[in-house]
N, C-alpha and C positions, 0 to 999 in steps of 0.2 A: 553950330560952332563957327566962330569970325574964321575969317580967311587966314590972319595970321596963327591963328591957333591951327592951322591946317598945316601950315609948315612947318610948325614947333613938333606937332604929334611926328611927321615924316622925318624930321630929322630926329628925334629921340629914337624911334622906331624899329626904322629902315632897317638900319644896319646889322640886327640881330636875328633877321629871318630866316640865314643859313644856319643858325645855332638851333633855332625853333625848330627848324624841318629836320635837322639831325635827332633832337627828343622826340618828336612828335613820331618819327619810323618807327626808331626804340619802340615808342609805345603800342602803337597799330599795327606794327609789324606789318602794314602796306603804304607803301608809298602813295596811292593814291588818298587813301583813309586818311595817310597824315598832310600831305598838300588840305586835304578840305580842314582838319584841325587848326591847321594855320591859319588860314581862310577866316573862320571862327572864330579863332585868337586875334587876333588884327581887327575882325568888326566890333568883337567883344569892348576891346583899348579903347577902339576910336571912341563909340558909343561913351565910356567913362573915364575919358580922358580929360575930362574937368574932375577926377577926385584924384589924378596923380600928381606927385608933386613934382616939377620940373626937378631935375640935377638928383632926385636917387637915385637908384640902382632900377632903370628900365626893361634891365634884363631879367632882372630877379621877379622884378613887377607882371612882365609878359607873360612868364616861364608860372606863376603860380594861375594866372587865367587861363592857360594853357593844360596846364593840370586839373584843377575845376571842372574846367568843358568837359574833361576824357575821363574823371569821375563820375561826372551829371551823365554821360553816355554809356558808362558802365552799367552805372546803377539802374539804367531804363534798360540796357539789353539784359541784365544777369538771365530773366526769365526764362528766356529761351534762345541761349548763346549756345553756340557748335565751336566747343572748345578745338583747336588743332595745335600737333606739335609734331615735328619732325627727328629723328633719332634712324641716325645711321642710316638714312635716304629713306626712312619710310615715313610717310605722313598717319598720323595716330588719329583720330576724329571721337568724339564723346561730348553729350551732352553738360554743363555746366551749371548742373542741379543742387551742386553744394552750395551753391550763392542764396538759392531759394530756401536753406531752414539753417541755417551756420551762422549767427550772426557772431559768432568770435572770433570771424574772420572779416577783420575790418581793412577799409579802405586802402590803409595804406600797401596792409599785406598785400589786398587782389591787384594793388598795381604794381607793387614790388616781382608778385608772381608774373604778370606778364611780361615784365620785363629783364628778366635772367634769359640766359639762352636755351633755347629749347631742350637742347637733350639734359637739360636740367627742371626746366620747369616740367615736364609728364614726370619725373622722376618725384620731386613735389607734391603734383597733383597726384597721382597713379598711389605712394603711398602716405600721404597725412589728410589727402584730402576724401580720395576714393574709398582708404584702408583696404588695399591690397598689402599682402604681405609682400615679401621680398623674392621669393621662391615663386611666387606668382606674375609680379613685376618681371624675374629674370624670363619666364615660359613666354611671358605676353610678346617682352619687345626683343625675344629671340637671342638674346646675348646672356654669358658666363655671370653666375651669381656675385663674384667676388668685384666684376666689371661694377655691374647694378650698386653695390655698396661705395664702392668708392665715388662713382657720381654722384649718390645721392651724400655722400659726407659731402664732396666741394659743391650740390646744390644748396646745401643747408648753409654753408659757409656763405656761400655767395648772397642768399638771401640776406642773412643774418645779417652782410654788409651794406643791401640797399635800406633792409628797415633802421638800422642805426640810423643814417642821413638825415 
């Protein structure tokens, strides 16, 4: 790439990497995990930065190679990912086996799900994905049955709101 296209890429760019690194948390749910996203996003641009079109929407452009990546990365860990989530200060831990025979749970869902808040997303997983019941759910993660129902109505809502988008 010419020299000048080198400062066309950096000034189109630049300026949206604190927007990046805020999705990319959301998404990894570790700051480090999401810096190397970024990282990734940014080489990815450079790399095809002769199919953008100067003056669109750079942000939108970054934001969907950013999402890509962290699909393409899903989809290589599903096999043997150590699901966590945390609820009420306890860390929950289980393997992520529904990935490997569920294919009606597509993409957009498995990122939707990871990106609600936790003590919503085990509530999710624990019961539509696990099929735990509700009375089982409330034993597991030590809280009042009627608690357990009410989170998982505003989990389902909240999802409901990321898969619309």
């Amino acid at each position: 790439m010419p020299g000048n296209n080198n400062s066309v890429f950096l000034k189109e760019t630049v300026r949206y990497r604190e927007y990046l690194l805020k999705c990319a948390i959301k998404l990894t749910k570790n700051r480090d995990d999401a810096e190397d996203l970024v990282q990734e996003t940014y080489i990815r641009a450079y790399r095809f930065f002769s199919s953008y079109q100067v003056g669109s929407n750079c942000k939108s452009w970054l934001f969907k190679i950013m999402k890509n990546l962290f699909l393409n990365y899903l989809r290589k860990k599903r096999k043997y990912e150590l699901l966590t989530a945390r609820f009420d200060d306890h860390e929950y831990m289980f393997y992520n086996e529904w990935n490997n025979h569920d294919n009606s749970i597509g993409d957009k869902a498995i990122l939707a799900i990871n990106m609600i808040n936790d003590k919503y997303r085990i509530l999710i997983i624990l019961f539509h994905l696990e099929n735990y019941s509700l009375k089982d759910i409330s034993e597991y993660l030590n809280c009042p049955l009627g608690t357990v129902k009410s989170r998982l109505h505003r989990a389902r809502a909240e999802l409901r709101d990321m898969l619309v988008k």
